[in-house]
N, C-alpha and C positions, 0 to 999 in steps of 0.2 A: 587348387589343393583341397577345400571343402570338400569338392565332390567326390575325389578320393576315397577322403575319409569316411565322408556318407556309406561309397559304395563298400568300402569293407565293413564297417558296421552291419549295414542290410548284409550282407554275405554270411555275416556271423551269426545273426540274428536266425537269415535259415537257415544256417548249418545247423544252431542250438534245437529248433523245432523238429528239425529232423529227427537228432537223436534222441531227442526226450520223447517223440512218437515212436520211435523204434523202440525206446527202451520201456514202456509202458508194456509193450507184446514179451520181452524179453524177460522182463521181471514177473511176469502170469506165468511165465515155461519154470522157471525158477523157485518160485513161493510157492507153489502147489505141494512140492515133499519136505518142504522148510519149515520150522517154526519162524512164522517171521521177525520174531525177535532176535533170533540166533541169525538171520538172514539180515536184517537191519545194522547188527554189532558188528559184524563183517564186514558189511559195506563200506561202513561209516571207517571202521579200522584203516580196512586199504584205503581209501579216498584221505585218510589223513595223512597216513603215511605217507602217501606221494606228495600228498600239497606240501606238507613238512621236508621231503628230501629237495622237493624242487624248490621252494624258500631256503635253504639252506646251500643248493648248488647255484643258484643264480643271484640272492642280494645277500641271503644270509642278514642278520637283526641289524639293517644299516642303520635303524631308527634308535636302535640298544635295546639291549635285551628285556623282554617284557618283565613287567612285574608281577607280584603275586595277586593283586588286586584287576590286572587287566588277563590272565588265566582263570582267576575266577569267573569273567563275565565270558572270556569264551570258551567254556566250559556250559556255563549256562546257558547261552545260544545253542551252541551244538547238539544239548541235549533236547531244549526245546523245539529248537528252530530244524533241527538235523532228524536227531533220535526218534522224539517222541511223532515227529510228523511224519516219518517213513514206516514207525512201528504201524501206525495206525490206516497209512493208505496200503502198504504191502498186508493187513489182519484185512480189509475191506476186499484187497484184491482176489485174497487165497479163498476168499467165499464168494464169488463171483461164478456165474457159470458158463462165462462166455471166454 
């Protein structure tokens, strides 16, 4: 059963490389007529929304509903961890000339 689970992990792992190689070309087509900021706020938008609709259509807050204290930090994440690190490779990318 181990090695099941191995093999789907490895399977995932390259599916992940895959995309995230594909999406490196895909976000250069992209960011060139974009502010990347405006391209970054977007992103991040949709990507929440759906994590949010799918958290909501499949366990919904089984843990309870979070508090004010635990929105603030992932608020703080998302802008660090999320925002400001895609603001900064998508501004790195749009001046590249490859």
């Amino acid at each position: 059963m181990k090695l099941d689970h191995e093999a789907k992990g490895t399977a995932l792992a390259f599916a992940a490389a895959i995309i995230s190689g594909f999406a490196i070309f895909a976000n250069k087509i992209f960011v060139v007529d974009l502010d990347p900021l405006v391209f970054t706020a977007v992103r991040a938008m949709l990507v929440g929304a759906l994590f949010f609709s799918l958290s909501i259509a499949t366990h919904g807050f089984s843990q309870g509903r979070p508090n004010g204290k635990v929105w603030q930090y992932l608020l703080a994440i998302g802008i660090v961890g999320g925002g400001l690190a895609f603001y900064l490779f998508f501004s790195g990318l749009q001046l590249t000339t490859a």
